[in-house]
C-alpha positions, 0 to 999 in steps of 0.5 A: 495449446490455449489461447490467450490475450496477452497486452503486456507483449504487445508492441503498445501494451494493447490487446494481442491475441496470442498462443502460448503452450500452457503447460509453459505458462505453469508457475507462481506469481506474486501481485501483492506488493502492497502487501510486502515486497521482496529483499532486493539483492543489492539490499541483501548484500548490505546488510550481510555484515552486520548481521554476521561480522559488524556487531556494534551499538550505536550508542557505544564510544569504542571503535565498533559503537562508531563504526556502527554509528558510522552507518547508521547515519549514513542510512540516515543520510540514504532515507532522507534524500528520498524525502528531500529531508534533513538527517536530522528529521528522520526518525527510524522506527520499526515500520509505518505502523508505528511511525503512524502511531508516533506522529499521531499519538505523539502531536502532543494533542491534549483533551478536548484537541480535534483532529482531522483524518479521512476514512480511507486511512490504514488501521495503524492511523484510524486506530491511533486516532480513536485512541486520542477520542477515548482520552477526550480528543474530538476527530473528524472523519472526512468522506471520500467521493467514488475516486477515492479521493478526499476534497480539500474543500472538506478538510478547510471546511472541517477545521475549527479553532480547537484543531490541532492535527490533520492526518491524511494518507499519501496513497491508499494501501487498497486502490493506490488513489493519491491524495491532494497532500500539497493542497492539504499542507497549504491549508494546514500551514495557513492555519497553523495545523500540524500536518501528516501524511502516511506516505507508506504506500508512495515512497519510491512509487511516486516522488516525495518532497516534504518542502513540496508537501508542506507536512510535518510528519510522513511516515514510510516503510522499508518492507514495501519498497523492497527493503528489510521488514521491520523497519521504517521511519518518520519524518518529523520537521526541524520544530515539531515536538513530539512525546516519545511512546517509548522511553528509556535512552536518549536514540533518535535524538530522545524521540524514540528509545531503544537499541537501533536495528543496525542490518534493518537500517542499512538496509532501509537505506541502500533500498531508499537509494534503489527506490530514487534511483527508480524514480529516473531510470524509467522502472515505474513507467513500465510497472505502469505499463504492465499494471495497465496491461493487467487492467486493461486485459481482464476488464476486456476479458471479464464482463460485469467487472470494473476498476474502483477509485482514480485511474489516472490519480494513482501510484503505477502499481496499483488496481482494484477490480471488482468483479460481479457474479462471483464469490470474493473470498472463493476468488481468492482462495482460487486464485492462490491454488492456481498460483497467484498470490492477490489481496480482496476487498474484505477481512476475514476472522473465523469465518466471517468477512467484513467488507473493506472500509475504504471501499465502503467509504467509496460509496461501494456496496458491501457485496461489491466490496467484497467481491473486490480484488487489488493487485499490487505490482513490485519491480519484480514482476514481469510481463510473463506474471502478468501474462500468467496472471490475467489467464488464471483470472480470466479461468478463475472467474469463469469458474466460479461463474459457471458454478455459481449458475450451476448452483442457482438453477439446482435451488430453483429446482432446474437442471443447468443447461450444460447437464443436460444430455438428451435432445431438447424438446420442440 
């Protein structure tokens, strides 16, 4: 028997001092949902027929080329309503990494074009910009204040005649801060500035509205809101021109050539409806509810922690907590063995981590950074995960504590105070 404290029980998700059987509490907990999220059944079931019996293009005139058709734009139809879109507007792409690079590289943004983006964005977007540098464009990279979030103030104040693109994410994949995009789209209308925003880390965590917006391009993704992996679409407003990146047929309306991945699709689509249905059925009010738990247990649990960026701008999934005296890589590595599947704040290539951008944009130290953790909840997690989750934390991090105590008193030539056997001495 061990005792716990367990807030996702309590009766108002405050902290409970309870006792649970251990050996009870022995499993495997996923919290990387903004990683990727799992295949929802209801997803499964749709999809089952196309990838066995409906086969079909969707480009072919015979009774299985409009069948495919048929469900193609029925998906269409599936993924628009969640944006509050036209059919028309939505592109499907094979994810929001190249939805990103489409709305980015394909803005029609000629040499000596400026650009505005932020330093929070994902790779798919930094990267497509620092593209558009090396072929003559000019960026700029706004800052970010220690919420996470970029000031409209900056973005009006960055503007130029020669500005042709502003590219500012929804929600950021590492703390879940959203951003000002409506205050953005107003800037950008009154100005005449293409607007996009990747919204990969919102959709069917927050609601979505592009008229509300006021963007041009928004990208999202099926895979992390419980659809196929390898899927994804871009909204792209009624007017918009775009350069295709691929060429070859006339799918999407010419905007994006290639045979269109039918079971991903209809399974995008049905995971669009489960998504918008979970705007209203109370869901995310408990996923907020079990990531505040998860919080609100392992600062009170954890001394020298914290939580980065907004804790009340933010998608109900999401925390970012950093954690003093440990090593982060070693936290994570911990954490896995014991059964909880996290993300931290750094990227690692043989051997050498390299602290998270957008948490160095945030104003936070490389060493704090990298001694950061993000858990992402999915609808799938319940409160016996998070439950599990904030007493392997709590071990993990006291652990590695302990050790790394451990370690400094051997460097300093000391014995540590738990080795030692004999009676102290007067």
């Amino acid at each position: 028997m061990g005792t716990r404290y367990i807030p996702a029980t309590g009766p108002n998700l405050g902290p409970v001092k309870v006792v649970r059987n251990l050996r009870q509490l022995k499993r495997s907990v996923y919290l990387d949902a903004n990683a990727t999220t799992a295949l929802l059944p209801e997803v499964y079931d749709v999809m089952v027929p196309y990838l066995l019996g409906e086969c079909g293009n969707a480009s072919s005139s015979h009774r299985h080329g409009r069948q495919a058709r048929a469900a193609l734009e029925n998906a269409r139809q599936q993924v628009a309503y969640l944006l509050n879109a036209n059919d028309s507007e939505i592109v499907f792409t094979s994810g929001g990494t190249e939805a990103d690079n489409l709305a980015i590289l394909g803005a029609q943004t000629e040499p000596g074009a400026h650009i505005i983006t932020s330093s929070i964005e994902h790779h798919a977007g930094l990267h497509a910009v620092e593209k558009l540098e090396r072929k003559g464009c000019e960026a700029t990279y706004l800052p970010v204040g220690a919420n996470g979030q970029v000031n409209p103030v900056d973005v009006f104040s960055a503007l130029r005649p020669s500005t042709r693109l502003i590219s500012i994410m929804l929600a950021n994949n590492e703390t879940g801060v959203l951003q000002p995009a409506e205050e953005i789209g107003r800037i950008a209308r009154e100005h005449g500035v293409l607007f996009h925003t990747d919204a990969v880390q919102a959709a069917g965590k927050v609601p979505i509205d592009v008229e509300r917006i006021g963007c041009d391009l928004l990208s999202i993704s099926g895979h992390k809101m419980h659809g196929p992996q390898g899927t994804g679409a871009l909204f792209v407003r009624r007017g918009v021109k775009l350069d295709p990146m691929f060429l070859g047929g006339m799918q999407e309306l010419g905007r994006r050539a290639g045979t269109e991945n039918i079971a991903g699709i209809v399974g995008f689509g049905e995971a669009a409806v489960l998504a918008r249905n979970g705007l209203k059925d109370g869901s995310l009010k408990k996923l907020a509810k079990l990531r505040d738990a998860l919080e609100n247990s392992v600062l009170l649990e954890v001394e020298d922690a914290g939580v980065n960026g907004s804790r009340n701008e933010r998608v109900p999934n999401t925390t970012n907590i950093w954690f003093g005296g440990i090593d982060g890589p070693a936290l994570l590595a911990m954490l896995d063995r014991m059964g909880v599947s996290v993300s931290g704040g750094s990227a690692c290539n043989s051997g050498a981590c390299e602290p998270s951008h957008v948490l160095i944009a945030m104003g936070l130290t490389p060493g704090r950074a990298i001694r950061s953790v993000r858990f992402s909840l999915s609808k799938q997690t319940t409160a016996e995960d998070v439950d599990f989750a904030i007493w392997q934390v709590t071990e993990a991090v006291g652990k590695l504590r302990e050790k790394e105590a451990t370690s400094r008193a051997t460097r300093n030539g000391q014995r540590h105070p738990k080795a030692c056997t004999g009676p102290e001495r007067a």
